[in-house]
C-alpha positions in Angstrom: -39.6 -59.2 -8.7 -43.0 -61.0 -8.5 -45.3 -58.7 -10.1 -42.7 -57.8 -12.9 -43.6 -57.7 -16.7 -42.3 -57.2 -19.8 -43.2 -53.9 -20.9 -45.2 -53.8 -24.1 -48.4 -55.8 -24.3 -48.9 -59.1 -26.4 -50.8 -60.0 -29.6 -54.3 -60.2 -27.7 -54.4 -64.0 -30.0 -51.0 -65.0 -28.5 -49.3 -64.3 -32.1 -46.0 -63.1 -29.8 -45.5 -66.1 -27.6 -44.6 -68.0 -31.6 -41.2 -69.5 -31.8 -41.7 -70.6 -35.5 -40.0 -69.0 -38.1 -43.1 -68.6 -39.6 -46.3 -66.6 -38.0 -48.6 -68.8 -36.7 -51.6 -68.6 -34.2 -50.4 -70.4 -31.2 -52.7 -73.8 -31.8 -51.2 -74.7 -35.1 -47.0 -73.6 -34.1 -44.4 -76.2 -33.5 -42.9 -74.2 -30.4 -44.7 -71.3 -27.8 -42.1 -69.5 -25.3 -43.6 -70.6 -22.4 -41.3 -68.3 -20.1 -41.6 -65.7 -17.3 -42.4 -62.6 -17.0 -45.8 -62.3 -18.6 -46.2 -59.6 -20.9 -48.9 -56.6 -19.6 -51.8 -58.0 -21.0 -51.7 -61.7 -20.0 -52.3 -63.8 -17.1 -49.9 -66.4 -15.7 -51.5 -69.1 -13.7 -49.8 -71.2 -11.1 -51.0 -74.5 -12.1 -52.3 -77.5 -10.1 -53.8 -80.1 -12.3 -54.0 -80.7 -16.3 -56.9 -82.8 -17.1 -55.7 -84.2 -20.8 -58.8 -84.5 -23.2 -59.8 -88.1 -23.5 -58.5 -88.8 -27.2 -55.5 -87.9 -25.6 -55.1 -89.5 -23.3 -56.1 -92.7 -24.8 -53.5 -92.3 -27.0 -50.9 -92.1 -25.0 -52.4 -95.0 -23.2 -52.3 -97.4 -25.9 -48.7 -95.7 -26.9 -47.4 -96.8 -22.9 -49.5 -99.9 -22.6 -51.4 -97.7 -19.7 -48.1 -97.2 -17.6 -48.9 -93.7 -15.7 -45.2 -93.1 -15.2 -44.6 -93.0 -19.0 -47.8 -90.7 -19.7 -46.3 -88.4 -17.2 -42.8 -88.1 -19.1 -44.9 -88.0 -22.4 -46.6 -84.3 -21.0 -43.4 -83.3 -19.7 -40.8 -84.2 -22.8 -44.1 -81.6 -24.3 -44.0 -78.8 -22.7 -40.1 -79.4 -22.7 -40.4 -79.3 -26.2 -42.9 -77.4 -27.2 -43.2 -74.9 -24.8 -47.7 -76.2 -24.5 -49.3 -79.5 -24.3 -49.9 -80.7 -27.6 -50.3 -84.4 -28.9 -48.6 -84.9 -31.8 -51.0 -87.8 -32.7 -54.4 -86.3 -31.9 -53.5 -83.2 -32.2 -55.7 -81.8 -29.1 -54.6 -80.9 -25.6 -56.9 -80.4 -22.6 -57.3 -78.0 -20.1 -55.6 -76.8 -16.7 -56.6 -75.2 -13.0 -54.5 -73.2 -10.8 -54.5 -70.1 -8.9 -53.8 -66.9 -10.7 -50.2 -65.8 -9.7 -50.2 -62.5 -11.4 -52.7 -60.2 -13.6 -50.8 -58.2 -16.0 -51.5 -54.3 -15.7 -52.8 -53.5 -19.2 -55.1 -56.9 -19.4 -58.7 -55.9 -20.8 -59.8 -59.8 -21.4 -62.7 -61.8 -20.3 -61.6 -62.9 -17.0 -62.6 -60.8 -13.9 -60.8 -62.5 -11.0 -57.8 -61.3 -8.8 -54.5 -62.7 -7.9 -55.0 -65.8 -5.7 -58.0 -66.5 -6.9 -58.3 -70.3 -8.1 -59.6 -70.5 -11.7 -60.0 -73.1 -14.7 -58.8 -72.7 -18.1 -61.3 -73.2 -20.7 -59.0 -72.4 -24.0 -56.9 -75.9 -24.8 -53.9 -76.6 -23.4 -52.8 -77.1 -27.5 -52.9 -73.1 -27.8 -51.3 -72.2 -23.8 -48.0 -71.9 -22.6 -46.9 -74.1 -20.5 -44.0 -74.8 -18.1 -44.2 -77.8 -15.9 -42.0 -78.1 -13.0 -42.7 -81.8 -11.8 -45.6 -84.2 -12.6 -46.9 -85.8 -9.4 -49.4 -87.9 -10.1 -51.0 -89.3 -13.6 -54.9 -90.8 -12.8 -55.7 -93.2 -15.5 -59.4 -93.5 -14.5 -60.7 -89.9 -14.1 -57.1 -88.3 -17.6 -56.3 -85.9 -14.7 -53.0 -85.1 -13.5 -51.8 -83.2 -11.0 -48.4 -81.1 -12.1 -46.5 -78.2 -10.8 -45.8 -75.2 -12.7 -47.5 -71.9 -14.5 -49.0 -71.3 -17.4 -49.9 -67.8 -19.1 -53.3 -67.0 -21.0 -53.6 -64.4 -23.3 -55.9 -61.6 -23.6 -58.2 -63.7 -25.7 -58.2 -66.9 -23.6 -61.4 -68.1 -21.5 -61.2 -69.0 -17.8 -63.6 -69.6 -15.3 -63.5 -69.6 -11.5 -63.9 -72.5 -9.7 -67.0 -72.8 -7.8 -67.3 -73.3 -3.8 -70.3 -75.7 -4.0 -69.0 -78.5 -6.3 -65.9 -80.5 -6.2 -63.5 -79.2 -8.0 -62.4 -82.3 -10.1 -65.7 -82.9 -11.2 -65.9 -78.9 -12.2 -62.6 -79.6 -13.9 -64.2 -83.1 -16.0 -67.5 -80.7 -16.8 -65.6 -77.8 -18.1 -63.4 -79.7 -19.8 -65.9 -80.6 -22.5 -68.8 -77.7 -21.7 -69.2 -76.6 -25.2 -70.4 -79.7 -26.2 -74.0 -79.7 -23.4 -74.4 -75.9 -24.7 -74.3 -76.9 -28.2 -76.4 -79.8 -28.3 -79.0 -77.6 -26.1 -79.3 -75.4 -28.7 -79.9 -77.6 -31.5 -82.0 -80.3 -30.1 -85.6 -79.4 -30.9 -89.1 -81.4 -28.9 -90.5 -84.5 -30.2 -87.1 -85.6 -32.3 -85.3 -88.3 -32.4 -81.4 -88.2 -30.7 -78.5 -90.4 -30.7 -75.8 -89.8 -28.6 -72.9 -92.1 -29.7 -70.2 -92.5 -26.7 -73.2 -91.6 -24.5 -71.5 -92.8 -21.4 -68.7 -90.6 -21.4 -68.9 -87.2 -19.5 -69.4 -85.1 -22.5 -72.0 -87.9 -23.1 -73.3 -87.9 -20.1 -74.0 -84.0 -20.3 -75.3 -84.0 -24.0 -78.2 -86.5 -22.6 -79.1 -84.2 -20.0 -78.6 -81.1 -22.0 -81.1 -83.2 -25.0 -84.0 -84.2 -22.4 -83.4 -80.5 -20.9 -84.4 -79.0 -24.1 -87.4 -81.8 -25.1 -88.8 -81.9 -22.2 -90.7 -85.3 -22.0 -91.2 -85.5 -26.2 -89.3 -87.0 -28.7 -86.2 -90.2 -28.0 -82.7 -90.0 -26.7 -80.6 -93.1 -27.8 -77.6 -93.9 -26.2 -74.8 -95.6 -27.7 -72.3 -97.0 -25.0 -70.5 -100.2 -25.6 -69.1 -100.3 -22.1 -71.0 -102.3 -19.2 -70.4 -99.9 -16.6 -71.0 -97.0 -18.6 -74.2 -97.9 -20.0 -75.0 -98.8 -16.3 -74.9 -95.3 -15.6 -76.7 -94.3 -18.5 -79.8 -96.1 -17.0 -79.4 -94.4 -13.5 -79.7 -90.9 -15.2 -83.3 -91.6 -16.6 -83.6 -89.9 -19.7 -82.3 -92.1 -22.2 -85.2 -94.4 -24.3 -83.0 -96.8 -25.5 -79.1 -98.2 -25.0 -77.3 -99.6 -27.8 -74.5 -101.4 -26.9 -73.2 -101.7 -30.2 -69.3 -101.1 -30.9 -69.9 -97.4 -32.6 -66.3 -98.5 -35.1 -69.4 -100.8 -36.6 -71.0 -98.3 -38.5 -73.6 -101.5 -40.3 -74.4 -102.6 -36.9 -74.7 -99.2 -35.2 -77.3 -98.4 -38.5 -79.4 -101.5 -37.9 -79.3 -101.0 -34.4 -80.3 -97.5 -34.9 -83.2 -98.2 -37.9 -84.8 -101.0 -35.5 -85.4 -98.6 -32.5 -86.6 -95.8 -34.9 -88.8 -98.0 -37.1 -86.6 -96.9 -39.7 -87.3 -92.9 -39.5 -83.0 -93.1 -38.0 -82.1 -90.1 -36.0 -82.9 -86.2 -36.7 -80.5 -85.1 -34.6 -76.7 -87.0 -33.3 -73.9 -86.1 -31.7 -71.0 -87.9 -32.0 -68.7 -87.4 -28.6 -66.8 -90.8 -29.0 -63.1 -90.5 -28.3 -61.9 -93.0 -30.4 -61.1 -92.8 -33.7 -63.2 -94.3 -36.9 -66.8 -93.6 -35.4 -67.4 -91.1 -38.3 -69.6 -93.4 -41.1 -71.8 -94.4 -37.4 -72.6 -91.2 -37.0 -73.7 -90.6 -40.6 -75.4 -94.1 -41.0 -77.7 -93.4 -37.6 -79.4 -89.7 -39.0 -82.0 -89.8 -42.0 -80.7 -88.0 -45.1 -81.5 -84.5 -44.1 -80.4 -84.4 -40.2 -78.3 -82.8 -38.2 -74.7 -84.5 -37.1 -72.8 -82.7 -34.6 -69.2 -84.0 -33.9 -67.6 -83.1 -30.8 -64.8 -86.0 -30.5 -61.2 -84.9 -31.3 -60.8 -88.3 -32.6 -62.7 -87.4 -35.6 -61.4 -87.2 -39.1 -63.4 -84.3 -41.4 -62.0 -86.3 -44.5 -64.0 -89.4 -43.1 -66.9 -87.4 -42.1 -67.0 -85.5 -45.9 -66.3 -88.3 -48.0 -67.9 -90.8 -45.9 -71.5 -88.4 -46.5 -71.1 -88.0 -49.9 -70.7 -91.8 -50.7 -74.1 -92.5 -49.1 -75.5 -89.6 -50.8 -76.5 -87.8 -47.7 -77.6 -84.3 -47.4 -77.3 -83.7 -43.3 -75.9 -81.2 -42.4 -72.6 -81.7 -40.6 -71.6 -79.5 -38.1 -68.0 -79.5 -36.2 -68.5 -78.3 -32.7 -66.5 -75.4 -30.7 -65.3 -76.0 -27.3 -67.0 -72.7 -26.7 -70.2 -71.7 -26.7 -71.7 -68.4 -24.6 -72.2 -69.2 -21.2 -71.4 -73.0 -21.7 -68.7 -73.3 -18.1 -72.4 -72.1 -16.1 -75.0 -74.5 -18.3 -72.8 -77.5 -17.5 -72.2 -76.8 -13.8 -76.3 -75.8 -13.9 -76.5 -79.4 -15.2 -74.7 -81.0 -11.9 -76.4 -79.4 -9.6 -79.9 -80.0 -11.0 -80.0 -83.6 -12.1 -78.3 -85.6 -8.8 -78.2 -88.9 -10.8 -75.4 -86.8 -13.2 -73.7 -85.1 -10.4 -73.5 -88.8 -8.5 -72.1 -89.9 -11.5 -69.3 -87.6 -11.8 -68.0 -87.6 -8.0 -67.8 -92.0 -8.2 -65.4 -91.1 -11.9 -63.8 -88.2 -10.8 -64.1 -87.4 -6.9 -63.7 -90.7 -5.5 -61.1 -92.3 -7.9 
């Protein structure tokens, strides 16, 4: 039957969908039974497109020498295996759209759509069950690929619908990093000095915006963008004061960079959204000894960032940020429809590609 379920409801946390011997939350087990029918508080999701988070993906980029075939099997061995797409290596997943198949009878969770509806998961794909059908296409510019399948989201998961006035794979490529805009927004203050390292990717891109939102015309956004193309775009958005091309895996040349821009007062505020590993020390050598480091990138190691601030004898204060933060899905849509340059940005990487 296509509206059956299993009778009793679920863990609201996903505890029940566990296949570990042990019980674990759903992120950190080995193995999720990914299998229909839903119980009567979850969701199941016929899903359309996974858009893998970019440490991800770049890992299993440099693992198949970029062959998109290979990525594909990668996901699917996964969720064969696993039951959820989690990377072994990185140890982060992404997030999904679909259409919502089925809404189980007892659900009392955050998302208020009906069957048929087209929504986008904002809980990773590390912590949802997953069951893939067929991959059918893997896009190595824009880490989206489009799958067949369902997926099921428990009580406590996040979702969002998809709008009807913005593409939806740019929608997907803002939500899919939305707590990091929403967080930065918050914790930028006026006429202080922000660097933004991997500034030219789209959680980059965003925290730029979101930083200039919040300061209005005071205080100095600098980018840090090795990439040509990328740092081309930074320019086009407007907001940025300076772009360092500088490798961020450089932390001495990222500091002197950094120190010659400020005069040597170095950053109050940075945010470090790089998605390759070993950025950590850049982070810490760009703020002054009392600022504010906010690490976003799932390529970051907290043993790195600890250690690596204690040998320098500095005192900022390092914060680790959630993919959510309240109301984040709207604030980074709010951000594409208000700045054009930004929106422009995201249909030529993700639209057009």
């Amino acid at each position: 039957m296509a509206n059956a379920e299993r009778d009793k409801p679920g863990h609201p946390f996903g505890i029940h969908r566990v296949l570990d011997e042990k019980i674990r939350l759903p992120q950190a087990a080995e193995k999720l039974d990914n299998t229909l029918p839903i119980y009567s508080n979850e969701i199941a999701i016929d899903v359309e497109r996974l858009n893998i988070d970019a440490a991800s993906f770049v890992q299993m980029e440099k693992e198949t020498g970029r062959n998109a075939k290979a990525i594909g099997e990668i996901v699917l061995k996964n969720c064969l295996q696993r039951g959820k797409q989690h990377n072994e290596v990185t140890g982060s997943g992404g997030m999904l759209i679909g259409t919502i198949r089925q809404i189980g009878s007892r659900y009392k969770g955050p998302l208020k759509g009906k069957a048929g509806e087209r929504v986008a998961s904002l809980v990773s794909l590390t912590l949802t069950p997953l069951h893939l059908n067929a991959i059918k296409a893997v896009n190595l510019e824009t880490h989206q690929i489009e799958a067949s399948g369902h997926a099921i989201l428990f009580e406590s998961s996040i979702a969002a619908a998809l709008p009807k006035d913005l593409s939806e794979k740019a929608v997907m490529a803002a939500y899919d990093v939305a707590g990091a805009p929403a967080t930065v927004f918050a914790h930028c203050q006026k006429s202080k000095n922000v660097v933004v390292i991997g500034a030219g990717g789209k959680a980059g891109l965003l925290c730029c915006i979101a930083a200039r939102k919040k300061m209005g015309k005071t205080g100095k956004i600098i980018a840090i963008e090795p990439m040509p193309q990328a740092a081309e775009d930074l320019k086009t958005l407007g907001v940025c004061h300076e772009i360092l091309t500088q490798d961020a895996t450089d932390p001495i040349a990222v500091h002197s960079a950094v120190e010659r821009v400020t005069r040597g007062r170095m950053a109050d505020i940075v945010i470090n959204v790089a998605s390759v590993p070993d950025t950590e020390m850049s982070a810490i050598l760009s703020a002054h000894a009392s600022a504010k480091i906010i690490f976003f990138s799932m390529a970051t190691s907290f043993t790195k960032v600890a250690l690596g601030a204690e040998g320098i004898a500095n005192k900022s204060q390092l914060i680790f940020g959630n993919g959510y933060y309240p109301g984040h899905a709207k604030f980074s849509l709010d951000l594409l429809r208000k700045y054009p340059p930004l929106r422009d940005i995201f249909y030529r990487r993700y639209v057009l590609k």
